[in-house]
Structure formats: C-alpha cells, structure tokens
N, C-alpha and C positions, 0 to 999 in steps of 0.2 A: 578264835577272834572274840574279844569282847564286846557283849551287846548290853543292853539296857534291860533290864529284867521287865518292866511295865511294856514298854515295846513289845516283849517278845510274846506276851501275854492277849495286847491286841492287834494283830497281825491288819496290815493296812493293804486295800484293794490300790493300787496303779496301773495307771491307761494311758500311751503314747498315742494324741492324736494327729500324730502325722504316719504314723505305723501302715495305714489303708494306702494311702496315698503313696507311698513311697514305694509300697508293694507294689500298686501297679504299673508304678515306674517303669520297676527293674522288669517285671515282668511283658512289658511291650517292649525294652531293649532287648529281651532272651528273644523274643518270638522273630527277632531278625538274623538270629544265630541258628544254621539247619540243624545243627547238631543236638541243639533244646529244642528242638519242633519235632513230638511225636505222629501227628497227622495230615492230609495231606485235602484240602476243600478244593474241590475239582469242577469250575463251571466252564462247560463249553471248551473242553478241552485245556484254560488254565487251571494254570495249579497254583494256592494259596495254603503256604506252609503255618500252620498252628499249631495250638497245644490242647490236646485233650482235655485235660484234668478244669483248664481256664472256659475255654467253650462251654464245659457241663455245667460249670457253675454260673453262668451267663443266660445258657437257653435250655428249658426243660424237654425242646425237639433234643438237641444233640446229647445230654444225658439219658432220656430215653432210648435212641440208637446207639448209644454205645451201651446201654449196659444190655440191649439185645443182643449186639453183638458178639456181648463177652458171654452170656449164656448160650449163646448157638456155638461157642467155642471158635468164632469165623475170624479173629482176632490174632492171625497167629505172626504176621506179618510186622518187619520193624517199622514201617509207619503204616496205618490206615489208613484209606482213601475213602475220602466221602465226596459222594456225586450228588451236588446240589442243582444242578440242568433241569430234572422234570420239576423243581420249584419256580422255575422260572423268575429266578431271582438274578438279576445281572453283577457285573464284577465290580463296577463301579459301587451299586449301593451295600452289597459284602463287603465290602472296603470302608465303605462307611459305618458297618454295622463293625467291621472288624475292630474300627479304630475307637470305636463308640466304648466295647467290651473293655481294651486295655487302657484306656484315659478316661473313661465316664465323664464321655466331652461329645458333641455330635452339633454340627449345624443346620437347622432347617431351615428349607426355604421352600417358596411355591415350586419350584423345579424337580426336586425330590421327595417331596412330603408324602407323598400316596405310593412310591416306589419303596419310601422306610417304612411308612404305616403297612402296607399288606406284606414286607418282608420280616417285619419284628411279630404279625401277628400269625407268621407261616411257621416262624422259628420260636415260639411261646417264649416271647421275651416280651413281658407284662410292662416292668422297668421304660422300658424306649419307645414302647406305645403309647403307656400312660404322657410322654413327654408329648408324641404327635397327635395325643388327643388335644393335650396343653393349648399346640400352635396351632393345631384348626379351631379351636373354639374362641381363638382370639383374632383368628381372621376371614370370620364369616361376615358376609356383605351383602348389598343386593346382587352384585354381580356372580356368588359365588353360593348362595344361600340352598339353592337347591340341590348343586352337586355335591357339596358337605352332607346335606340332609339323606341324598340317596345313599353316598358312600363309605356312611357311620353306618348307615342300619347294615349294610350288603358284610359290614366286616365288624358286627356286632361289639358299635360302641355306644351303647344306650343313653350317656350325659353328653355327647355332644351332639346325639340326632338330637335329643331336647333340646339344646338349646339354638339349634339351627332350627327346630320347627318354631321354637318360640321367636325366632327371627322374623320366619316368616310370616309367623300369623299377626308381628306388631306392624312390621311392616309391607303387608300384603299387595299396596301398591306400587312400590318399588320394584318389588320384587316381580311382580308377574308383568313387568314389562323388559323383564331381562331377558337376554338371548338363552339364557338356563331355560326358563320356564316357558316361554316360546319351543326349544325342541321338544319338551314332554310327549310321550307316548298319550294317549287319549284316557286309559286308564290311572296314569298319576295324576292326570289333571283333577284327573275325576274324585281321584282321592285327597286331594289338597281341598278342591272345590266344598266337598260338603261338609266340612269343619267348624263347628260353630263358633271356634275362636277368632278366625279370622277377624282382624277390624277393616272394618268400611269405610268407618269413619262416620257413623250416622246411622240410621234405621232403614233406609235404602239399600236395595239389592242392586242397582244400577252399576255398582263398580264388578261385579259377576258377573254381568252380563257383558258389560266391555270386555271384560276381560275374556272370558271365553267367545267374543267377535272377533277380538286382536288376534288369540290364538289361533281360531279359523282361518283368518285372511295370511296368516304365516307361511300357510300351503297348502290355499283350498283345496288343490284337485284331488290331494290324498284324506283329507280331514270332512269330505263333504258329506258324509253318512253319519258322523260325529259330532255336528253340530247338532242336532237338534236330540242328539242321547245326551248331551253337558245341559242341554237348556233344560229338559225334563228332569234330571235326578240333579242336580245342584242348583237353578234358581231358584228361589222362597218366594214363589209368584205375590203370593198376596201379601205381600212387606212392599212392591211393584206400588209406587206415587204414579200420577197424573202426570207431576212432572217426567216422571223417568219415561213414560209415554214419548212426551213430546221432543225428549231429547232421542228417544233413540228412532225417531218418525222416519229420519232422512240414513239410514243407519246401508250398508252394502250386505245384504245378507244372501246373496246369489238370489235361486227363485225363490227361496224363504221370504215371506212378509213377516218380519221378527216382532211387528207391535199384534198384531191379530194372533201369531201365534201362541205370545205370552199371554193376550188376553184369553185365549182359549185355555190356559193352564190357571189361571183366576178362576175359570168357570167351577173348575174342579176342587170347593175348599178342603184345607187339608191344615193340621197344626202347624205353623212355621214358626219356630222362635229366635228369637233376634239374637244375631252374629255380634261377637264381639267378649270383652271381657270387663269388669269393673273396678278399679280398685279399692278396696276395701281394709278397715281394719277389725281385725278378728279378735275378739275377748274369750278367753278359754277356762272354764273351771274356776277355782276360787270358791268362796267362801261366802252365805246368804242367810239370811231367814229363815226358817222352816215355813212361815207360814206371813202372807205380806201384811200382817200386821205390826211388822219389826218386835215380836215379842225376844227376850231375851237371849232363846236359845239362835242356835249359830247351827248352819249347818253346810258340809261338802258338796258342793254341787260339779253336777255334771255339762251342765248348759253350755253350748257354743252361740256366739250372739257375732254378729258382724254389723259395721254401720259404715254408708257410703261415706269419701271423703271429697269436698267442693273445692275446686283450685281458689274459687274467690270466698269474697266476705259476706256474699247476703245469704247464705242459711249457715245457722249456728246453733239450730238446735236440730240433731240429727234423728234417724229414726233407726232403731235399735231391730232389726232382722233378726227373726229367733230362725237357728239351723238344727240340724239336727244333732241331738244331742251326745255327747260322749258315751261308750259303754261301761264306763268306772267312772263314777265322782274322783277329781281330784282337785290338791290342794297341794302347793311347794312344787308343782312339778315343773320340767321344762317343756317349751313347746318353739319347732322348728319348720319353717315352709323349706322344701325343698321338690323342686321338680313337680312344683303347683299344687303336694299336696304341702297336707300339715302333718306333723308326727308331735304326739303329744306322747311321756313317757315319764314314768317313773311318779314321785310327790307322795302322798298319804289321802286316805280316804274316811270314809265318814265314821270307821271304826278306828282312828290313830294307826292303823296298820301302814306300814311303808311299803310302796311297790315297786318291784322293778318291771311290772309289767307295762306294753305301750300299746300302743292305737293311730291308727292313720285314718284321715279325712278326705275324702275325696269330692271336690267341687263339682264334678260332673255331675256324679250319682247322687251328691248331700248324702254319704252314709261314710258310716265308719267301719274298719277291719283291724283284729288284732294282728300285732306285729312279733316277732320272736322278744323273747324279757331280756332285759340286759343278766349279765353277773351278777350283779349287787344292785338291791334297792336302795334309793338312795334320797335325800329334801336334799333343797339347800345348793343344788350342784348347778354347774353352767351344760347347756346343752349348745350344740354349734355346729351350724352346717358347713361345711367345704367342698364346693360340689355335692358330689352324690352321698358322698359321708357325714354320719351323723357324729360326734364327738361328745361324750358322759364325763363329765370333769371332779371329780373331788368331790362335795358335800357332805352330807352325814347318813349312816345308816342304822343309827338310833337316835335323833336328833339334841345328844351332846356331842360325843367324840368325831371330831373331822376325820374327812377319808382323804389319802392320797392317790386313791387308786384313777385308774382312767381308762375307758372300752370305746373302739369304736365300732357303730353301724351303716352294712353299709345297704345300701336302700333297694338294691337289682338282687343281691343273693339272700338278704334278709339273713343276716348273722353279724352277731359282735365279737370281738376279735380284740384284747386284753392289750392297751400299751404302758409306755414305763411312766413308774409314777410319779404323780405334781413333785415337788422337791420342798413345798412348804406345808404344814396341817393348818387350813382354815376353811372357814364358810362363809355365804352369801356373799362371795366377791361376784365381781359383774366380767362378762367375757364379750369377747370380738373381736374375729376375723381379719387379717389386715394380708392379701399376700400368701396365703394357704401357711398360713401363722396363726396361731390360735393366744390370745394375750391374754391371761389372768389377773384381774386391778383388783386390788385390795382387798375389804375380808374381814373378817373375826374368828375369833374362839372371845369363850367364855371371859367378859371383861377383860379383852383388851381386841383395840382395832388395827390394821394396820394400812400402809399407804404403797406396799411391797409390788410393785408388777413384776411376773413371770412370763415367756414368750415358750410356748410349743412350738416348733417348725416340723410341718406334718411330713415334710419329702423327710428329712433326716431322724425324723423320731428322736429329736434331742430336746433336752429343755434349756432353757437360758435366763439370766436375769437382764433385767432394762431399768432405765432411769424410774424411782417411785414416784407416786402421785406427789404434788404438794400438800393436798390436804386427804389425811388417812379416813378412813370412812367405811361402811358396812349399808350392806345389803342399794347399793348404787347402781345405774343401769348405762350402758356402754351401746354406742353404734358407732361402726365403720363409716366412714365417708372417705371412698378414694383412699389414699394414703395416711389418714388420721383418724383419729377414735376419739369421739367425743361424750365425754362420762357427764351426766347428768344425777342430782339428787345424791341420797343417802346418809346414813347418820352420825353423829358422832357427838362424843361427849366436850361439853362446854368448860374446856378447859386449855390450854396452852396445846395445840394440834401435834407438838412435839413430846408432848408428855405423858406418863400414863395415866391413864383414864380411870379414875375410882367413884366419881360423880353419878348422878341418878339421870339429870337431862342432859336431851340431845337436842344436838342443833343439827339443823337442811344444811348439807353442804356446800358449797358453789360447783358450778360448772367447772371442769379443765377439760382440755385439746390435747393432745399426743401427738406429736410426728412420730412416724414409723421411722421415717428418714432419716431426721435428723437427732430422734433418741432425746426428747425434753418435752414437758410437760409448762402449757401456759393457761394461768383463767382464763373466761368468758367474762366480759365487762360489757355491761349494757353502756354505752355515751354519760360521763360524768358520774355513773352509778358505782356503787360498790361492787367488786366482783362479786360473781354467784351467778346462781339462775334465774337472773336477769329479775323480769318482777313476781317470783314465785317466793312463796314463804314458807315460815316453819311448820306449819302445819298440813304441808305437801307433801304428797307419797308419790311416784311414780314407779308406775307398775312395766311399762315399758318403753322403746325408744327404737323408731324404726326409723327408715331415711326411703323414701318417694321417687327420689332424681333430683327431687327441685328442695323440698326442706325437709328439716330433722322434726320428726315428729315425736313429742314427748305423751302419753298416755297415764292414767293414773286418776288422783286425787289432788289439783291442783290447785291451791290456795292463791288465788291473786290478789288477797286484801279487802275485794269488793265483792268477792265470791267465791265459785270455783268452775275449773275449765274438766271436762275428760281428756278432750284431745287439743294441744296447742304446738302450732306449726314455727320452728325459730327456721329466720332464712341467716345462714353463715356470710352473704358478703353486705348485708348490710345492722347486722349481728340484731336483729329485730325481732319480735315473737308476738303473734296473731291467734287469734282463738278459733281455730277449727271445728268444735264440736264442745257446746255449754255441756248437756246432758249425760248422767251416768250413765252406763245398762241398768238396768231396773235387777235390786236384790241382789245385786252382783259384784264381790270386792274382792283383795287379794289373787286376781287373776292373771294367767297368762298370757300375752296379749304378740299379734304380729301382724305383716303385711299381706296380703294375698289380693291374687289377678282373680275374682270365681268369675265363673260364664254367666253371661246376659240371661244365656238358656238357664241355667238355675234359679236367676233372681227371680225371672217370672214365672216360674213353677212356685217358689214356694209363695211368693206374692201373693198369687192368685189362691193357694191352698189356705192361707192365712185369712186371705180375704171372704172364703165360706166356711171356716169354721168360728163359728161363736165363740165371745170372749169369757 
C-alpha cells in the first residue's frame, strides 16, 4: 500500500476516547454470561458470579488474595470461591460495589453511605471512598456533625474529620445542642470541650458551661460523677464575667451549687486563653530592604506578618502582627492554606537560587516545619489547593524557559506524585480552583502575552481548553467564588489587546468574571465607569485576591488616584469596593499573601511577647 513518505517518517500517537467506556459496557454484559464468570463471591450462603481479572483491577483486597492464592497453588478449581461473610459486608451493598466496579456509576445516599464507606475501605478500593468522602463532607450539619467527625477518624479519613471538626468548632452552638452530642460518652465531651478553637461567640465561657449543664441533665443519674470532671478540665474559670454569675444563679445542678463551685475554680489562677479563631490575612516572603533606611539594595526576606480584617469601616489603618518567621527567605514562591495550615514552597532566595524546597506553618504552635521538596524547583508557577492536595503548575526553572511540568502533594503522606503536563509553555498565569478543577488564565513568555485559559480536572487527570480571557494579560490574580473565578489586575502592553505586543508600556488590566457554567468571560464595570478594576490604577500591583464569605478581597499595592490601599474589599452584588486596610507591612513587597482562621490562643501569645520585648 502506498503511503506518504513524510507521514511515515513522523508516526502520529491516536487515542479512542470512548475505548474505556465501552470496555466496561461489554464487560458488565459478559459478567451476566456463567460461562465468562471465573469466580464465585459467596456471602451468607449467596452466590455472586464475577470475574477475576475485573475485581483485581478494581480492589487491591481481591488482587492480593488471589495472587496468594495462586502462590499457595490453592487455585486449582474452574471457578474460585470467595467467602466474604467474616467482612461482614451485606449483598445488597456488594451489589452496589458490584455495579459501581463495572459502570463506574454508584448512588449515595444517607441510607447506605457508611455501609459503602467501611465496605470500599474493607476491600482497598481508594476510587469509591475517595467519592464517600465527597458525599459526607458535603453533608455535614448540626444534626450530623458529630457522627461524621467520630466516623472519619474510626475509618481513617483525615480531610473530612477536618472538616467536620472545623464545623463544629464554627459552629459550636448548634451543634452541642444536637441529639449527636447530647449522646456523647463523657470522654468525647471532654475532648471537644477543651479545644481552643471553639467559637463562643465572645470572651465568655458561659456557653461551656451550659453546655456541659445540658449534657448533664440528658441523663443525670448516669452522668452525675461527670459533671464536675467537664467543669474542672474544660471551663477557663477566670474568662467567667459577673454576668455569667448571675445568669447561671438559678441554674438545676442537682446538690452541686454550680456559681460557688466555679467561684471556687477562680480562686485557683491558672493561664486561660481565649477560645475561638480570628480571621486574618497573612503576607509571606517577598522582597525588602536590607536595612530600614530604604537604601538601595533589595533583599529576600523571610518574614510572615498577618493583619486583622474589620467587617466595617471604622479602622482602616491595621496593625501589621509579626509571626514567626519563615526557615528560607523567599521570593516568586507559592503559598497555600490548607487544613489551617499554610505551605509555602518553592520561589528563589537571597542567593538567586531557585527551590524546590517547602515549609509549613502552624497557627497553633507559630512555627514552621519542613515539608518533603517537590521534583523540580521552580518561580513563577501557580500553587493550588483541592482538599488536602497541594497542586505545582508550570513556571520556570531557570527563570526564562517555561515548564509544562506539573506534581502533586499531598499533605497526610507528605509526598509528590508527578502529573501530565500543562499543554501550553507560559509563565505568571494566575490559577483557581472552581469544582476540583484547576483553571490556568493567561501568562507569558518572553514578549508576548496571552488571554489562553486551560482547565485541569483533577478526578480524570485530563487537561482541557475553555473560552479565553477577553483581555490577555500577565502576572494577574484569580479567586474562586462559588461557581466563577474573578481575575483581578495584571499587565499588558498598550496596544490593540488582540495584537502582538512589541511596545515598552504597560497597562493595569480590568477586571473579568468567568462562569464555569456557562463557559464566557464578562468585565467588571463599576456604575457608568469604564470597565476595569473599578477605581484602581496603573500604577497598582496586586499581590493577591482571597474571598472571606461575604467579599473579594484584593491585597497588593493599590493606587486609588488619592493614594494607596493594601487591602480592599469589592462586594459582587452591589459591584462596589471599600478600603479595608490603608497600611502596607513595613519593608515588605512582592509577597505571597492568603486567608487564615489563627487561634485567639496564638494572638495573645505573641501579643503579649511583642508587647515585652523592646523595640
């Protein structure tokens, strides 16, 4: 047959992506033929006909017993019987798990959710867990907070006890008036109870004390020796107001006098520090002074600095909280809160050396630990949390030539784990999360920008393109809200936005919106104004962009014409922007910056540390 000479020379990769899918068609129609079913799943006396070869490749239980099997030579028989009874797995959710393996299809509901969860985790099928962790971390409640909390830790699923603890400690009073935390044993109580994250809602311990009076009166006759073990190891007596006295004067505490008692636990002073958490935005690394006379030279710094954030308008100039400082200076690196801590990683230091080394921050303690190094060092790249996974995007690792490459970490096993690469070579595009979707906007190489988005979908490890920006741009900053990503800042040269760029200045970009949904990109227009970012100018840099609940907060160098802001707050439904925070950090630029819950209990450690050491 005749072919094409150049063809034959560069031989071309093709991929049927219906191939998987069609497989396992045919292959859940064979498993209803006895004749293709080599093994025989035996609970409780029925029998569930399958296939070897499909099961091993599904559950690392059943590939492990069969290939013991086939080395003890006990295999001799034309189908295998496997006795799954002492799993104490029933037929119904084998059935579910069955039909799960050959359609990669399963529906959860509150009915069977803990029946699939500890039978996917009996039979190491990672895949079907990973999904029941999905559905419980999306339906934890006050009614429900507790038993997710006990029953991720008991079947070792460490991101979703976090996030049911972090349930409970936001909302602490919902919860402990649940019929959940009502049954508690006296020991869990006890372990919830002394938690300093808990919010109260104020500097009062009064809501502790009810609550372990509630829990009492639940079922005094068994809990009456227990009462006053919850009052001595979890009240913070002397945080105890006058008023919390006279509210709890009239209180039912059997022969207990519960105000004399507590007064008698006042007597005894003892450090208590105040319950609860703060939100905070956190400035990381970047680029300063050597010495605070702004002399010329520049230097890497290591500094962590956080500053409170006020839901209203009467303070606007904040107070800059030094923490404890990074163990590397860095500068270009990413930095990600995840699971309350922070993971800072990768950037260049005060020798231009590039790292892949990282560091983790912990609010409780104020200190830092080093973390395992990625593959490749790397500037310039998007770092991105999803869940408990960290995500290393592209950048550069000699800071000209772009990387494609991409590793993820993940934060329980403390290892990176190599995935496939970007599909485009550029730098300082801006990243975010939308959906366990990872979206890459825009970018550069070397004089030229572009307006390109790329979409990662982390279930399927595939990459994908989406509608581009309208306006192309470099080194921009991207936040998730709900279903949309709204890109802030960045630069571009002063020329036709569709054309290439060979010009010296740049211009602040405007503001655009993304629907995930619906796949389109539209400006930001402040009322009657030009689109853009609203009343920010060219001479604005912003350094990050986090979202609160309530607004989008832009962080940076913010030119508003009359001055400059650090932190300014835009509310999206009445598309308006508030200045949050006048004040820079002191000495502190080009840094990485994000949200964080830290403990009350830390603010006033270092508070008070700050406050006796000399300036």
């Amino acid at each position: 047959m005749a072919t094409n000479v150049d063809s034959e020379k560069n031989p071309k990769n093709y991929s049927c992506q219906h191939h998987a899918r069609n497989l396992l068609k045919a292959l859940n129609e064979s498993r209803k033929l006895p004749s293709l079913c080599d093994i025989i799943v035996l609970i409780d006396k029925t029998e569930i006909p399958a296939q070897k070869s499909v099961l091993s490749a599904a559950s690392q239980y059943f590939r492990a017993y069969f290939s013991y099997e086939v080395k003890t030579e006990s295999l001799k028989t034309e189908r295998v019987r496997v006795d799954l009874t002492p799993l104490e797995i029933s037929i119904a959710t084998f059935q579910d798990i069955l039909d799960y393996i050959y359609t990669a299809e399963i529906t959860l509901s509150t009915d069977n959710i803990q029946d699939l969860f500890q039978a996917s985790d009996l039979l190491l099928m990672s895949d079907l867990k990973n999904l029941c962790c999905e559905y419980l971390e999306h339906c934890i409640s006050p009614v429900n907070c507790v038993g997710i909390r006990e029953f991720t830790a008991r079947f070792a699923s460490p991101w979703v006890h976090f996030k049911a603890t972090q349930y409970l400690d936001k909302n602490f009073r919902e919860v402990s008036n649940g019929e959940e935390f009502l049954g508690l044993d006296v020991d869990s109580v006890r372990e919830i109870l002394i938690r300093d994250e808990l919010n109260v809602r104020g500097e009062s311990e009064l809501p502790i004390v009810q609550c372990i009076l509630q829990w009492y009166r639940y079922n005094r006759q068994e809990r009456e020796n227990d009462l006053t073990d919850l009052l001595i190891n979890c009240v913070r007596a002397s945080r105890l107001t006058e008023d919390c006295f006279t509210t709890l004067r009239y209180e039912d505490c059997g022969q207990l006098n519960i105000t004399e008692f507590l007064r008698n636990l006042q007597s005894h002073p003892r450090l208590d520090e105040p319950r609860g958490t703060t939100a905070v935005i956190v400035v990381c690394g970047g680029e300063g002074y050597v010495s605070r006379n702004e002399d010329t030279e520049v230097e890497v710094k290591p500094c962590l600095r956080c500053v409170k954030l006020y839901k209203n308008n009467s303070v606007k100039v904040g107070k800059w909280i030094e923490l404890t400082p990074m163990l590397t200076p860095r500068s270009s690196h990413g930095l990600v809160e995840v699971g309350g801590l922070i993971y800072a990683i990768g950037g260049r230091d005060n020798t231009c050396r590039l790292l892949n080394s990282g560091e983790k921050y912990n609010p409780k303690t104020n200190e830092w630990t080093v973390i395992a190094p990625m593959n490749h060092a790397r500037v310039g790249f998007g770092l991105v949390a999803i869940d408990h996974n960290i995500y290393a995007i592209g950048g550069s690792n000699d800071m000209t030539d772009p990387m494609t490459s991409m590793e993820v970490y993940n934060t329980f096993s403390n290892e990176w784990q190599s995935l496939p690469d970007i599909t485009m070579k550029k730098v300082w595009s801006t990243y975010a999360a939308v959906d366990k979707k990872i979206y890459v906007i825009a970018g550069g190489i070397i004089g030229k920008f572009y307006e390109a988005v790329e979409c990662f979908d982390s279930r399927t490890q595939t990459w994908t393109s989406v509608s581009p920006m309208r306006e192309r741009r470099c080194d921009a900053r991207a936040v998730a809200v709900d279903d949309d990503i709204y890109v802030f800042g960045g630069f571009r040269r002063i020329e036709c936005p569709s054309a290439m760029h060979s010009g010296h200045s740049l211009k602040f970009c405007g503001a655009e919106v993304y629907s995930t949904t619906n796949d389109y990109w539209v400006p930001i227009s402040k009322r009657g104004l030009e689109p853009g970012m609203c009343i920010m100018h060219d001479k604005s840099h912003v350094e990050g962009t986090v979202y609160d609940g309530n607004e989008i907060l832009a962080i940076g160098d913010l030119d508003i014409g009359t001055g400059s802001d650090c932190i300014r707050g835009f509310d999206r439904y009445v598309n308006e922007w508030r200045t949050v925070v006048q004040n820079q950090p002191p000495n502190q630029r080009c840094y990485q910056c994000c949200l964080l819950n830290i403990p009350n209990s830390t603010f006033a450690k270092v508070l008070k540390q700050q406050a006796s050491t000399p300036t």
